[in-house]
C-alpha positions as CSV (number, residue, x, y, z in Angstrom):
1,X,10.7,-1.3,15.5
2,X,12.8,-2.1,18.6
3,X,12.6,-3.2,21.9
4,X,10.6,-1.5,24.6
5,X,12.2,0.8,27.0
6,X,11.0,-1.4,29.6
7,X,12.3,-4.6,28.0
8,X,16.0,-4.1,26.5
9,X,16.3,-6.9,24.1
10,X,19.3,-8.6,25.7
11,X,17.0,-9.3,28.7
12,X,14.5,-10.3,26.5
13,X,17.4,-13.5,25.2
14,X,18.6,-13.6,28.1
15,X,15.8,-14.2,29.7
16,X,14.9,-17.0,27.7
17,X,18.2,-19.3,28.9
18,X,17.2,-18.7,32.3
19,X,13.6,-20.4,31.7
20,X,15.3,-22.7,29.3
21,X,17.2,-24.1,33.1
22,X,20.5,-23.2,31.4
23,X,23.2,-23.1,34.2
24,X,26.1,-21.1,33.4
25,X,29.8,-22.2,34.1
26,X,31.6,-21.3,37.4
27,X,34.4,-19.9,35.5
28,X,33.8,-17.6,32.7
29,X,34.9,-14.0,31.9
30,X,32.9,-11.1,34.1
31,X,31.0,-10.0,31.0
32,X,30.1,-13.2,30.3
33,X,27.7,-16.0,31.8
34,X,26.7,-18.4,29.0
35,X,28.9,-20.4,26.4
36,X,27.1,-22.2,23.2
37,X,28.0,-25.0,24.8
38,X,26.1,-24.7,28.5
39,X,23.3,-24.2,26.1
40,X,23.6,-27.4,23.8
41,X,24.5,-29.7,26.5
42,X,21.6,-28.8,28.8
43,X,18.3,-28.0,26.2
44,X,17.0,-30.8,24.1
45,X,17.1,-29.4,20.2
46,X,13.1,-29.7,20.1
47,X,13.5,-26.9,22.7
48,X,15.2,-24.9,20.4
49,X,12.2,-24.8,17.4
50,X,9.0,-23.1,17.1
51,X,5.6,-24.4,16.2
52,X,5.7,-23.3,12.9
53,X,8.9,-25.0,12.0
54,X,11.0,-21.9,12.7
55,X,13.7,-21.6,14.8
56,X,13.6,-20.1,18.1
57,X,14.5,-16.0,18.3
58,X,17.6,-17.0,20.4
59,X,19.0,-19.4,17.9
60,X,18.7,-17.1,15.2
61,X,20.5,-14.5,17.1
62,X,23.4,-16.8,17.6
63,X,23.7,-18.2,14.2
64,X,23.5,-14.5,12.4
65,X,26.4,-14.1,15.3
66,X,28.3,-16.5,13.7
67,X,28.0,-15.8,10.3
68,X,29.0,-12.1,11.2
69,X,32.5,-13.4,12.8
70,X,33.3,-16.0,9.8
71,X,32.3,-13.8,7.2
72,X,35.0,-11.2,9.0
73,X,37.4,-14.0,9.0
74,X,36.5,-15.2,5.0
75,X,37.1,-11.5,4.0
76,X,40.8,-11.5,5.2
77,X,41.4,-15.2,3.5
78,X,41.3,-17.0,6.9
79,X,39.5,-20.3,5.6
80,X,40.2,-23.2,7.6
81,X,40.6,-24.5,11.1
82,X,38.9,-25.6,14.0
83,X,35.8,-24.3,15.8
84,X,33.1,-25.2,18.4
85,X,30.6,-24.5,20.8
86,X,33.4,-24.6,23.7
87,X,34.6,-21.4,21.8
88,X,31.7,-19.3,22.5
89,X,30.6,-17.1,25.1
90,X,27.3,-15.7,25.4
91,X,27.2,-11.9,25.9
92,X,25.1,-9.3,27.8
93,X,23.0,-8.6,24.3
94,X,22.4,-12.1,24.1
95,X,24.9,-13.0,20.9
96,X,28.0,-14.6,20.6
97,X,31.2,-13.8,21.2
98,X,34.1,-15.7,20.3
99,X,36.9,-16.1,22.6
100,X,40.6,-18.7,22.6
101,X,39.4,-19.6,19.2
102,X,42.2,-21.9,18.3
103,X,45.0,-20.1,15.4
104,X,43.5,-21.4,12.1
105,X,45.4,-23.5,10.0
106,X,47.0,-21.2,8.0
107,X,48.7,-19.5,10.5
108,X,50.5,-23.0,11.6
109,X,51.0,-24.8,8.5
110,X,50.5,-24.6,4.9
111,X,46.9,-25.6,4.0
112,X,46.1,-28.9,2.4
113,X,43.7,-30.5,0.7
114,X,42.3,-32.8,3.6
115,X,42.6,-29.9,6.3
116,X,38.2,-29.0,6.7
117,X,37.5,-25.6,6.3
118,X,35.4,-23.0,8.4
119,X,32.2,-23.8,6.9
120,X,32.2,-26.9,7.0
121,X,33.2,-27.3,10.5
122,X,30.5,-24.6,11.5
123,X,27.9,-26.5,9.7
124,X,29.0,-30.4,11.8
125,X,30.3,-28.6,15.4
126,X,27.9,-25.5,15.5
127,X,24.6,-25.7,13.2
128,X,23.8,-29.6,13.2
129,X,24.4,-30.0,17.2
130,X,22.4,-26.1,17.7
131,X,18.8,-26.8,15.3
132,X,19.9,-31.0,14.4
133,X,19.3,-33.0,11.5
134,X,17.5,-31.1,8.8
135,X,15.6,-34.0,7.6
136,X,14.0,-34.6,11.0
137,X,14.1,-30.8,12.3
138,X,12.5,-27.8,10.6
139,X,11.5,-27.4,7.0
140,X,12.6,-26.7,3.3
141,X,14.2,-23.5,4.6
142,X,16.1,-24.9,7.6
143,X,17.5,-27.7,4.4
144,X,18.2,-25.0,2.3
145,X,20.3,-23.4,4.7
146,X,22.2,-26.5,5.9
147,X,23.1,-26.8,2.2
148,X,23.9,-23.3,1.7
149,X,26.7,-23.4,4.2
150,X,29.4,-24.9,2.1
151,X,27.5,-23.5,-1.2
152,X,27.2,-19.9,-1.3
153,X,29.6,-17.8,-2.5
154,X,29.3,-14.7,0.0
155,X,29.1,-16.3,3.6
156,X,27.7,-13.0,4.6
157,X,25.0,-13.4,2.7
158,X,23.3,-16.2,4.7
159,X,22.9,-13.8,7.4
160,X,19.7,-12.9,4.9
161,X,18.6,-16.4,4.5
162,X,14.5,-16.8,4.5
163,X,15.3,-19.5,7.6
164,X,17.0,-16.3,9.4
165,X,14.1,-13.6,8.3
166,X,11.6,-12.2,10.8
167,X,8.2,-11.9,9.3
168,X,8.9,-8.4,9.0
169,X,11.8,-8.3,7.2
170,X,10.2,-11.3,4.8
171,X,7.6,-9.0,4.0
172,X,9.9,-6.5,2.6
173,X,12.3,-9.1,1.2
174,X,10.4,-8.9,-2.3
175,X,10.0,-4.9,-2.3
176,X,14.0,-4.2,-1.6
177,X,14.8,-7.0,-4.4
178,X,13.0,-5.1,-7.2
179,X,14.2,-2.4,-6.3
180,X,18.0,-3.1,-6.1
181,X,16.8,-5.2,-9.5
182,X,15.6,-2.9,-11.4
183,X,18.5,0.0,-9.9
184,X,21.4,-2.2,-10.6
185,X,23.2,-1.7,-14.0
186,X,24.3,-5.3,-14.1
187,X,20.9,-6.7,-13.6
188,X,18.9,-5.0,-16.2
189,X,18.1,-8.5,-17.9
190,X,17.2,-10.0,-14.7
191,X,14.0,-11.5,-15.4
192,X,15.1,-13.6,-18.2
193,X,18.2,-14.8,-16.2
194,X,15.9,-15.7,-13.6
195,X,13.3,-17.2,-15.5
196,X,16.4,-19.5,-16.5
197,X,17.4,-20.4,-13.4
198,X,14.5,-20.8,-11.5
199,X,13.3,-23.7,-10.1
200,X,10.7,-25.5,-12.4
201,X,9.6,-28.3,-9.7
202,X,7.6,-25.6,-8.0
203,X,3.9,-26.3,-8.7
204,X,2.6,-23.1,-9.1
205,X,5.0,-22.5,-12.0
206,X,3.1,-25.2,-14.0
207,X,-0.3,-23.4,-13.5
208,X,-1.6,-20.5,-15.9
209,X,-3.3,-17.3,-15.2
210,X,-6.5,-18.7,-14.6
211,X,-5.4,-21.3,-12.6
212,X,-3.9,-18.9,-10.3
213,X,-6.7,-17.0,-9.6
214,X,-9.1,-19.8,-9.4
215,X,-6.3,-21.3,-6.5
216,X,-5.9,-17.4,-4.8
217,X,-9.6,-16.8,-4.9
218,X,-10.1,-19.9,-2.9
219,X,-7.6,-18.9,-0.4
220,X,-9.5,-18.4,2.8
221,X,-8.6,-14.1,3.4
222,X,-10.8,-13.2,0.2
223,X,-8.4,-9.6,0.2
224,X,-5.6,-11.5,-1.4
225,X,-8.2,-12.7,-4.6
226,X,-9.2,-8.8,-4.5
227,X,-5.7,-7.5,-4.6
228,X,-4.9,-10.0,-7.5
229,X,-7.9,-8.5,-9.7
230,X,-6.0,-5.2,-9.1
231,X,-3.2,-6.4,-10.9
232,X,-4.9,-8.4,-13.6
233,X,-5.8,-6.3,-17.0
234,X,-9.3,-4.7,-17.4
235,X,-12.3,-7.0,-19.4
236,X,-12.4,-4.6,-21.9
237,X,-8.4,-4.9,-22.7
238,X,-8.5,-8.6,-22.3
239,X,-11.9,-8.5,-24.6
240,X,-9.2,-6.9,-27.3
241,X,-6.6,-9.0,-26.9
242,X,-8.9,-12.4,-27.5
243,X,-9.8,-10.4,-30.8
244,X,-6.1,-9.8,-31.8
245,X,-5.1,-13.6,-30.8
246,X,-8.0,-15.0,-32.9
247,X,-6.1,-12.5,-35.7
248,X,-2.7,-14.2,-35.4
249,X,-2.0,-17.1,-37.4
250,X,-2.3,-20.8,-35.7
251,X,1.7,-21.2,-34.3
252,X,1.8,-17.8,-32.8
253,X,-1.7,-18.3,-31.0
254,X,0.3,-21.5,-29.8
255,X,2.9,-19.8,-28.7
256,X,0.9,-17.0,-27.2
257,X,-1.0,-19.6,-24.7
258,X,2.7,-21.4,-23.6
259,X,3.3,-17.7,-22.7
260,X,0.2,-17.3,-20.7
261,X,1.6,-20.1,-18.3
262,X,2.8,-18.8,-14.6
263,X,6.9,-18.5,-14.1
264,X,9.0,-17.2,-11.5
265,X,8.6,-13.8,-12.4
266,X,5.0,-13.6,-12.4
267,X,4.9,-15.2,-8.7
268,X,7.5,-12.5,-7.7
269,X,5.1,-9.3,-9.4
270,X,1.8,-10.8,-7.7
271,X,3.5,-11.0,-4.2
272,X,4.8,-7.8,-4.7
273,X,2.1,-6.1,-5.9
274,X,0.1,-7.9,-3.1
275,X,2.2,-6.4,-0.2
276,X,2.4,-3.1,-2.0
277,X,-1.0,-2.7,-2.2
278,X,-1.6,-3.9,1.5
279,X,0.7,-1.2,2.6
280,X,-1.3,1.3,0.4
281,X,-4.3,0.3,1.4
282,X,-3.4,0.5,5.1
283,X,-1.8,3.9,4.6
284,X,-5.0,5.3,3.1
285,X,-7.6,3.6,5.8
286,X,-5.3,3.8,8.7
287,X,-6.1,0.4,9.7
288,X,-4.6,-3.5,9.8
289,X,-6.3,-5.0,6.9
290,X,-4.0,-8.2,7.0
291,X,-0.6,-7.6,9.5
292,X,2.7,-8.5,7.8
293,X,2.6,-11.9,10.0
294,X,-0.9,-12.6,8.0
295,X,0.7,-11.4,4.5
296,X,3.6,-13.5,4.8
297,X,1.8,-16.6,5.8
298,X,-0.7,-16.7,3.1
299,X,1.7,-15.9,1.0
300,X,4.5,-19.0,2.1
301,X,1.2,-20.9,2.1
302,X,0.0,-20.2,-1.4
303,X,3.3,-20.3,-3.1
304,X,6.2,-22.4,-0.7
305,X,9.5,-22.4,-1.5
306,X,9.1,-19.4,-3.4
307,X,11.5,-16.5,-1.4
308,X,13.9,-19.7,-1.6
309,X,14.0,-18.7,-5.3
310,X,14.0,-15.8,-4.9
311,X,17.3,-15.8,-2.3
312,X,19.0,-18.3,-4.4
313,X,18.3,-16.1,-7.4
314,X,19.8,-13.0,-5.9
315,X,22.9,-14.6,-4.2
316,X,24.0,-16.1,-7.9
317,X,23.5,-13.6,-10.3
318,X,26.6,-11.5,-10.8
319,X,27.9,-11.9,-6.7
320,X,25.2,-10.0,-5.0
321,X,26.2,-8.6,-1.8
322,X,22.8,-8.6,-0.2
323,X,23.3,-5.6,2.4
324,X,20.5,-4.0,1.0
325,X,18.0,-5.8,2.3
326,X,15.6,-3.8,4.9
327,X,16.9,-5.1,8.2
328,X,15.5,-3.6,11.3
329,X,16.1,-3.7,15.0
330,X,14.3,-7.3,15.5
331,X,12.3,-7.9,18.7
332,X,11.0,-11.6,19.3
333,X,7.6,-10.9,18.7
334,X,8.5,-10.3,15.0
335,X,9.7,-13.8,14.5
């Protein structure tokens, strides 16, 4: 989905530094109005977060700007030097564009040890004084991707990160995975490599099946409870397989009910399966049963942190380039 004709997208940004008060500078370059750092100085950083402890469209815009132009620099071994808001102007389409950006470090001495490198300098001059202090702004995903700066192996990659996604593209996130998952040849043991990885402090991996459908059905959109009994094995097969445990000797019916206990992989199949069937299910009636917005708010509500494991999952195992995510033209409504 894009913009309207009406309303181009750029105005739409734009638009929003002009109700924001934000003054531009007398002297800047005729396609240009805004720098990064008109906005910083003159908004307060509560300005610059939503309600639901997301940032604010504009802010994303200009972060995914800057991971675009570092990530170009990172694939050409460019690695350290200085960078800040002074260095940015804001363009027509409402992203950043980097101009006098002072010769990296590399190109006027031999690196050292002590000389700071582009990430972290991005994370102190450019994220922290943009959103603030994670641990008094935003959530576990604004944290996560504070941390992820210096971190992750692909810098492009946190152009993907859950703090960055629209709803929209959060609703496919879990459809394009297991595809790519199941597609790539290097991943065809993924689920035990991610069951091995995963986070284990996430409640809902200590709950079994039953717990989880006791928790789901008491979720307050009942569609999600039917959805999960979609998913969930007939009463006649589960009739047969209480007659085959009660079969097996004593350790293997112990082993059989560790099994039955939730993991990371079963969270990722219901939330799939729940957003497939949702799309099916609007297909066939032509209607909204639950929007994406809906979908992916019951489901960050009924398991947190989980596309977290999910990203984390997909950006460690065997370098991932994470291009093949869905990513469409974003409009701020989508947010």
């Amino acid at each position: 989905m894009g913009s309207s004709a009406s309303t181009p997208r750029h105005s739409l940004l734009i638009e929003s530094l002009r109700n924001a008060g934000i003054k531009p500078l007398e002297t800047t370059a005729a396609s240009c109005s805004w720098t990064l750092n008109d906005y910083i100085n003159q908004s307060h950083v509560s300005s610059r977060w939503q309600q639901n402890g997301r940032p604010i469209p504009l802010c994303i815009e200009f972060l995914r700007s800057i991971i675009v132009e570092f990530a170009r620099l990172e694939s050409i071994g460019i690695k350290h030097g200085f960078i800040g808001p002074e260095h940015f102007d804001i363009d027509d389409d409402g992203r950043l564009k980097v101009v006098k950006i002072p010769p990296p470090t590399s190109l006027m001495r031999e690196v050292t040890a002590s000389d700071r490198t582009y990430r972290e300098v991005i994370r102190e001059n450019l994220v922290l004084k943009l959103l603030g202090d994670p641990n008094t702004y935003g959530a576990e995903e604004y944290r996560h991707f504070v941390q992820s700066i210096t971190s992750i192996n692909l810098f492009k990659n946190l152009w993907y990160h859950p703090s960055l996604q629209s709803s929209m593209e959060k609703f496919h996130f879990p459809l394009d995975a297991k595809i790519w998952l199941n597609c790539h040849d290097l991943c065809r043991e993924w689920k035990n490599k991610w069951r091995n990885m995963s986070n284990k402090d996430r409640p809902y991996y200590k709950y079994t099946m039953e717990e989880l459908k006791e928790k789901i059905g008491a979720y307050s959109n009942g569609f999600l409870r039917v959805v999960l009994d979609m998913e969930t094995e007939t009463k006649e097969k589960e009739r047969l397989h209480e007659i085959r445990a009660e079969q097996r000797p004593e350790y293997l019916r112990k082993e059989k009910k560790q099994k039955n206990r939730v993991d990371v992989v079963t969270i990722f199949k219901i939330v799939r399966n729940i957003t497939i069937r949702i799309v099916e299910t609007l297909r066939k009636a032509g209607e909204e049963v639950m929007t994406q917005l809906q979908v992916v708010k019951a489901l960050q509500e009924l398991f947190p942190g989980f596309l977290l494991d999910l990203y984390d999952f997909l950006v460690r195992i065997d370098n991932a380039n994470l291009g093949f995510l869905y990513v469409p033209s974003i409009t701020a409504s989508q947010y």
